[in-house]
N, C-alpha and C positions, 0 to 999 in steps of 0.2 A: 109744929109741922109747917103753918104757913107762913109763920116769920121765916124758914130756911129754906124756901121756894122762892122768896121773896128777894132774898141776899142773891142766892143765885142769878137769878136772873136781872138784878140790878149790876150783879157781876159781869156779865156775857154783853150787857148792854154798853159798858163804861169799855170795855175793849176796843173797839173800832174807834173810841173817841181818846183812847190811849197814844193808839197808834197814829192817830191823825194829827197826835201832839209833837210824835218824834222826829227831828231833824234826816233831811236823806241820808246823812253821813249814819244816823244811827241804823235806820233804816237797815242801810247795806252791812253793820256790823252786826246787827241781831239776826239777818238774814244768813250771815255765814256762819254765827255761833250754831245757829238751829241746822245748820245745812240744811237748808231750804231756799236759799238764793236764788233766784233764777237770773239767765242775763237777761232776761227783758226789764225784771223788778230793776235790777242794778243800771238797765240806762235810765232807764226814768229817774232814780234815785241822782244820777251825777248830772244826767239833764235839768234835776232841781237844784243841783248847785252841791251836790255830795263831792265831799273830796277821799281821792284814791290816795292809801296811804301803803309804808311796806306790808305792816300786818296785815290790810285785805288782799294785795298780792301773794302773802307770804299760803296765806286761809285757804286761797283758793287754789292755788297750787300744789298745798297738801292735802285739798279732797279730789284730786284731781280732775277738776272740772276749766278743761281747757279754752272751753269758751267767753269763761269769766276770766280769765288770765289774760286770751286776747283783748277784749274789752277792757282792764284795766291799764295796759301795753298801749294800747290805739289814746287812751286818755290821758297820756301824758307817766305814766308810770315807768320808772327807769327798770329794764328787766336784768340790766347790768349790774346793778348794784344800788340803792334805794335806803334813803334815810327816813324815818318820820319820829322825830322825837328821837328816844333811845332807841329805837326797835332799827336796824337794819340788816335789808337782806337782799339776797344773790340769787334771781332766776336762774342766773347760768350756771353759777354752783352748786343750785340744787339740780338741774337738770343732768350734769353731767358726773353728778355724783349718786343721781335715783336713777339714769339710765334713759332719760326722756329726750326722746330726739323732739317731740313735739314742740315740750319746752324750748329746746336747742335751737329749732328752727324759727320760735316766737323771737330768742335773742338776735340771729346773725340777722332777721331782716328788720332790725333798726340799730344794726351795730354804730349808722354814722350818729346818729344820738349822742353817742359816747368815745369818737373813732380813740384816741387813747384807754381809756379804762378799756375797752374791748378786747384792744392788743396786747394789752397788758396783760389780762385775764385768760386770754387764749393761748397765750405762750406760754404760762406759766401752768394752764392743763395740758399742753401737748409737752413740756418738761417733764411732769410728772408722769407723765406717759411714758414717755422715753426712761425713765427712771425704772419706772414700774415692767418693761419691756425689758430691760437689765436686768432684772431680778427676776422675772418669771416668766421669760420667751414662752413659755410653751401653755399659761396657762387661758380660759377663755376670757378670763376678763379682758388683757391684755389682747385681746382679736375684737371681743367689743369696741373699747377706746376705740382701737383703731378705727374702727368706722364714725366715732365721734370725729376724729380727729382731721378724717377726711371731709366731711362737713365744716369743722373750721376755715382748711385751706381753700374748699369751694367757696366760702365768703371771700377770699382773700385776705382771711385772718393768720398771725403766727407763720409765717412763710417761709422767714429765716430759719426758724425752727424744724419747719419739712428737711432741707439737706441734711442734716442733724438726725433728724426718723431715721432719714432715708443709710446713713453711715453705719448706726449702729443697729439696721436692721442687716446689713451687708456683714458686722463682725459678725455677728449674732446665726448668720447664717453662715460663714466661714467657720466659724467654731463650731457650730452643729456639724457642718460637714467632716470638720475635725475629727467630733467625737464620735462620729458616727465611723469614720474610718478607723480610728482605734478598738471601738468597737467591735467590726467586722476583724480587725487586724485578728484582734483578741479572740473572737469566737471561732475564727480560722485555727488558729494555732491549739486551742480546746478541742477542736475536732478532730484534726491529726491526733494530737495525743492521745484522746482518745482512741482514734483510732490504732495508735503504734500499740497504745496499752491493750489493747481487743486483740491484735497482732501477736501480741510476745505472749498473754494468755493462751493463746489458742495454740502457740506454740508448745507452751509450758505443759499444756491438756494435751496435745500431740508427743510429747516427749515422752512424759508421764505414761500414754497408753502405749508406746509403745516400749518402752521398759519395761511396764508390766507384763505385757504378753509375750517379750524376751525372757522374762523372769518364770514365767509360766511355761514357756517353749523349752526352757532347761531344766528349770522341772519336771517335765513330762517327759524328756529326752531321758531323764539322769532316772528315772522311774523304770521306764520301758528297758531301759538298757542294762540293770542288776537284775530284768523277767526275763528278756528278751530269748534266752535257750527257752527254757519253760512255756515261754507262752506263745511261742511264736516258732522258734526253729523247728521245737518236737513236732509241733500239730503239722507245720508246711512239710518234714516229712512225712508225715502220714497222706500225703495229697501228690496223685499223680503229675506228673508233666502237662498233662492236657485240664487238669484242672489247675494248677496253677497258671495256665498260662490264661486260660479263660475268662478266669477272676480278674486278673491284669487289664484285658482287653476291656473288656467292660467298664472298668475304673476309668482306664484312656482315653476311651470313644465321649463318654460323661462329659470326663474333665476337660479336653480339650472341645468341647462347645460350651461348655458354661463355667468352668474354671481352669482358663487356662494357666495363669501365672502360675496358681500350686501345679499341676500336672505339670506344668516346665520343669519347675525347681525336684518334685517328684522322678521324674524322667530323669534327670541328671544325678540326681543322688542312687537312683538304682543304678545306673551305669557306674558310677563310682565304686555303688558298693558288689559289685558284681565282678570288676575288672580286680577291684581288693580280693575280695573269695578264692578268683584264679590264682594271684599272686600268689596266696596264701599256700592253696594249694600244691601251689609246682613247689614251693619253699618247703614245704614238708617234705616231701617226696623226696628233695636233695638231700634235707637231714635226716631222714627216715636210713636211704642209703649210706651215712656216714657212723648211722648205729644213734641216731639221737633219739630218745623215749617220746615221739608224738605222745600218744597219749596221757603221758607224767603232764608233759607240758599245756596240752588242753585242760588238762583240769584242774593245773596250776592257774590259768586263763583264766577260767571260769571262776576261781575261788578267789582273786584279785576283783573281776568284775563283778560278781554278786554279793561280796562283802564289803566291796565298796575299800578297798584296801589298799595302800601303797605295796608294788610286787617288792621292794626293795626290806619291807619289815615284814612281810606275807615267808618271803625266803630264808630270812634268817632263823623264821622258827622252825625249817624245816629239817630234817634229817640228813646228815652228809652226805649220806647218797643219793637222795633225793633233790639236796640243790644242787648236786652236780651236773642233775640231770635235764636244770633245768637252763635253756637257752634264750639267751637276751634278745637275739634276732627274730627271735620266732614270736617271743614276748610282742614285743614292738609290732611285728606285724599284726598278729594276734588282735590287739590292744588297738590295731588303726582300723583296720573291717570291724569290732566290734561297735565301733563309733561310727564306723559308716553304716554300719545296719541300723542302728538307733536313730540314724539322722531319716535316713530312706524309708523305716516303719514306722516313724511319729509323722511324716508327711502323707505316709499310704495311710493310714488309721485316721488323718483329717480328712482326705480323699476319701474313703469309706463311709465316711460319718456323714458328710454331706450326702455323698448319694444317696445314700439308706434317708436320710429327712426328704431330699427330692422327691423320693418314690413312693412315700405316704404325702408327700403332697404337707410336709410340714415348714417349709422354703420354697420361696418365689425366685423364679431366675436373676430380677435385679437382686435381690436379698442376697445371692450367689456371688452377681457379678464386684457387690460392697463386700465382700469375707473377700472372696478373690482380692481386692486391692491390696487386702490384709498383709498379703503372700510377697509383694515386691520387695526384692532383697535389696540395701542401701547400700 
């Protein structure tokens, strides 16, 4: 136990007398292996005659301890470019390749040291700039450089080179603005399109609904119109003048504040099928006087339009005496007020149908005045 007390501390003793053996130059090398350098050790060290070589410029510039890189600089150390032995190396090409303006700014103020190797070195980073600014205008490195690059030419480094920046930041920027315009060109013309195509959609969906409810509208016509005696004529006989007309009025007074277009189109088709009626009427009457069977004929009428039947094959099955009796004029008239009454009671029964929703309160007046648009005849 006391002989390894004894080692030790003859150990710890022989240290300070180790160190007072070793040359400043070592000095400063075992200082930067340990990274523990300090620059005060390192002036003392070159004050004793320590020589600055690339390796301790190279040490201290990659522990980044910028005040020892000055002080190697200021002692004669080339920061352009630096031989010692086999070992050489570039402050400025590490600086402008780790991003260190500090660095940068140790080389441009003793660029006359080296005025060739400088110019040489800086033209051939603002080159590669320009190279690198071709190939990746838009990225950040390329906006870094540049602020290196601008520090070159504040030396008065690489000059010729600047007009050269300066051209191909001009293509560079004439072709963004290029691309930029084909761009816009392009996303213009996408948008139209789009939009024609949104257009002819909404057409196609406009078409579509309104064929449908054409297809629906004669359905509903082609329905009411083989009931139309039955369900409609019988009852409105049974209904006086003053109620019929009452029911009228009330539909009108409706329709004409809150739907007007059907009560239009309503309005005109009862006048139609009203002035037909008359027609109808006086035309019987003539042939009534001539000896022609009215009533063969209405109910030949009736049997063509609730069977849904051509009168041309309706007649042929009938009895000779019976299609002799019957008459094509009257047919034909017959056959046109039928259709006028189917047009003018599929408009009154839309007319009806809203009201009655109105009056429970199950339809809002806009809600009205949108079915309303429904009604515009084209």
């Amino acid at each position: 136990m006391k002989t390894n007390k004894l080692l030790t501390i003859l150990t710890v003793a022989t240290l300070p007398f180790l160190a007072s053996c070793m040359s400043p130059t070592e000095k400063i090398a075992r200082g930067l292996d340990k990274r523990t350098l300090t620059t005060a050790e390192a002036q003392y060290a070159i004050a004793d005659g320590a020589e600055v070589s690339a390796d301790f410029l190279e040490k201290a510039a990659r522990q980044g301890k910028v005040d020892l890189v000055k002080l190697f600089v200021s002692k004669g150390a080339n920061p352009w470019e630096m031989k010692s032995g086999t070992k050489t190396f570039s402050l400025f090409d590490y600086a402008v390749r780790d991003g260190s303006f500090a660095y940068l700014k140790i080389c441009l103020d003793v660029k006359e040291r080296c005025p060739e190797l400088a110019e040489k070195k800086a033209t051939a980073y603002v080159e590669s700039v320009i190279a690198k600014l071709s190939a990746e205008s838009a990225s950040d490195c390329v906006s870094f450089n540049m602020s290196f690059c601008a520090q070159v030419w504040d030396a008065g480094l690489a000059l010729p080179a600047k007009s050269k920046m300066e051209a191909e930041q001009k293509r560079i920027a004439e072709e963004k603005a290029e691309q930029k315009r084909i761009a816009e060109e392009k996303a213009e013309r996408e948008r139209l399109a789009e939009l024609e195509r949104q257009r002819l959609e909404k057409e196609r969906q406009e078409k579509m609904r309104k064929e449908t409810a054409k297809m629906r509208e004669a359905l509903g016509k082609k329905i009411l119109r083989t009931s139309i005696r039955t369900e409609i004529f019988i009852p409105e006989q049974k209904l006086s003048e003053e109620e019929r007309s009452r029911g009228w009025a009330l539909l009108e007074v409706f329709g004409e504040e809150y739907m007007p277009t059907l009560t239009e189109r309503c309005k005109e088709a009862r006048q139609a099928f009203l002035e037909s009626k008359g027609n109808l009427d006086e035309l019987s009457s003539a042939l009534r006087a001539e000896g022609t069977n009215i009533d063969i004929n209405s109910e030949f009428l009736w049997a063509v339009v609730e069977n849904e039947v051509s009168p041309e094959a309706l007649k042929k099955q009938q009895d000779p005496d019976v299609r002799d009796q019957i008459n094509d004029i009257f047919q034909a008239a017959g056959t046109r007020w039928v259709d006028l009454a189917s047009e003018y009671w599929w408009l009154r029964y839309k007319l009806t149908d809203f009201y009655s929703q109105f009056k429970i309160g199950a339809i809002t007046p806009d809600e009205l005045a949108a079915k309303d648009a429904e009604f515009v005849e084209e």
